[in-house]
C-alpha positions, 0 to 999 in steps of 0.5 A: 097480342099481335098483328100478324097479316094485313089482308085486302082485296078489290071486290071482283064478278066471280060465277054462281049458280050460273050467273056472277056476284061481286065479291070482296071475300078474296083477301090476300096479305099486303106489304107495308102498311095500311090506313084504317078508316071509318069506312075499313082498310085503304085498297079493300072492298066490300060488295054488298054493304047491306050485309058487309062492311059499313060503321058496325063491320068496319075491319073483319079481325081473325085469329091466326091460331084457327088456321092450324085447326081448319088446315086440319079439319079441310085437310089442307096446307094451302090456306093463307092469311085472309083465306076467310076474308079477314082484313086483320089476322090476329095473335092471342086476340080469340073470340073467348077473349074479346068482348062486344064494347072492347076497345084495341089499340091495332096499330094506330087505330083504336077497333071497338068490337061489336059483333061475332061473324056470320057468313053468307054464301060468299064463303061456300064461293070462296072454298068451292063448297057451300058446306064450310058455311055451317062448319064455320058457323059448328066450329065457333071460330068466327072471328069479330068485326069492329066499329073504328074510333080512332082513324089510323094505320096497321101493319103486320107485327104491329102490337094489339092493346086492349085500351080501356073504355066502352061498356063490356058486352058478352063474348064474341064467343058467348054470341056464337054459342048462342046462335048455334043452341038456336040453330039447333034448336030450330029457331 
């Protein structure tokens, strides 16, 4: 498992529904470095911290092998690491694979995965159509968010490691299964 592009960007007004949100979901992969915090990553904000970011939500991880698949789902080639907001494009790391309470060395910080993503209407801003929300959601590619244990820096090809410790929930995927039987299920 592998680093494959750090992604950051400065929340900024955008216009909806005639008026403007703020909105950190325009990632775009850095250069170098960076640091990780309990906060998130150096030069990367989120807007509303009521529903993004926070101890819970800390790094947004994504993995790069969902990219062929909606490249192919949307028709286009034009989707760079961070297109769907992730601060951390992953190799190998999926949502089969992580567990809720599963720790990663990512770079020099030590992630704890805790929850499946589950966007807002930030992503319909984000690809021009409020229709990828429940695409996203249907394809059960949502990448995880992570709680940070250990402070440190990440760069892109940096190793992922699972380190042990915290106690193994259900998988990211299992999660999102499960929301997507209550979803149909009207609940």
């Amino acid at each position: 498992m592998r680093v494959v592009s750090v992604n950051v960007a400065l929340a900024r007004a955008v216009p909806w529904r005639g008026g403007t949100v703020t909105t950190g979901i325009f990632k775009e992969p850095v250069r170098g470095r960076r640091r990780i915090t309990a906060a998130g990553l150096a030069e990367d904000e989120q807007a509303d911290l009521r529903v993004h970011g926070g101890p819970q939500k800390a790094v947004y991880l994504y993995p790069s092998e969902h990219y062929a698949a909606w490249r192919a789902d949307l028709g286009s080639e034009d989707l760079p690491w961070g297109t769907f907001g992730e601060n951390v494009t992953t190799e190998g790391l999926s949502e089969e694979v992580a567990c809720v309470g599963d720790r990663y060395r990512v770079g020099t910080a030590i992630l704890e995965a805790t929850k499946p993503r589950f966007p807002c209407y930030k992503l319909g801003i984000r690809f021009g159509d409020p229709g990828i929300i429940p695409r996203f959601l249907a394809s059960g590619r949502s990448g995880f968010y992570a709680a940070v244990l250990e402070e440190g820096d990440v760069g892109p090809g940096d190793p992922i490691e699972r380190v042990p410790g915290g106690p193994r929930g259900p998988t990211i995927a299992d999660l999102v299964r499960g929301r997507i039987r209550r979803d149909e299920a009207g609940e």
